[in-house]
C-alpha positions, -999 to +999 in steps of 0.1 A: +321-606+717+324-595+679+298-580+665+288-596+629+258-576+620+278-563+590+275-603+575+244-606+560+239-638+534+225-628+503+191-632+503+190-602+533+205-584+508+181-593+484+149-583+506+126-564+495+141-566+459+113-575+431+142-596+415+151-612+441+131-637+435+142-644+402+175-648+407+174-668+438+148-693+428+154-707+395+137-739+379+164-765+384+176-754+418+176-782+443+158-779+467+148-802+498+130-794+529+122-817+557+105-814+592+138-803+610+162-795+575+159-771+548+186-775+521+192-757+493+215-759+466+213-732+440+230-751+411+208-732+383+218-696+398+252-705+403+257-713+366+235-684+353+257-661+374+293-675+360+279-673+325+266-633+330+307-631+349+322-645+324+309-627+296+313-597+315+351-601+317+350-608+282+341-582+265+361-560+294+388-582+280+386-575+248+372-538+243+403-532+270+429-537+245 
């Protein structure tokens, strides 16, 4: 049997982190929960987080040169 305790999602990464809850749980994020389903879809986050990449590689991008 492998042994997967190196896999951890992101919000165990996250614990413990005053941020964490920032950046997880945005306004906009969908989020449904039932009495047998929890879903969540973070489409806020996602989009907050390519913007901050993107203008990362940006300026990498262009200082680089």
């Amino acid at each position: 049997m492998a042994d997967h305790r190196w896999y951890r999602p992101a919000g165990h990464w996250c614990a413990g982190q005053q941020w964490a809850a920032v950046v997880v749980r945005l306004p906009g994020d969908i989020r449904i929960e039932g009495e047998n389903v929890r879903f969540y879809f973070p489409i806020v986050t996602m989009v907050v987080i390519s913007v901050v990449l993107s203008l990362i590689v940006y300026f990498i991008a262009r200082f680089w040169k």
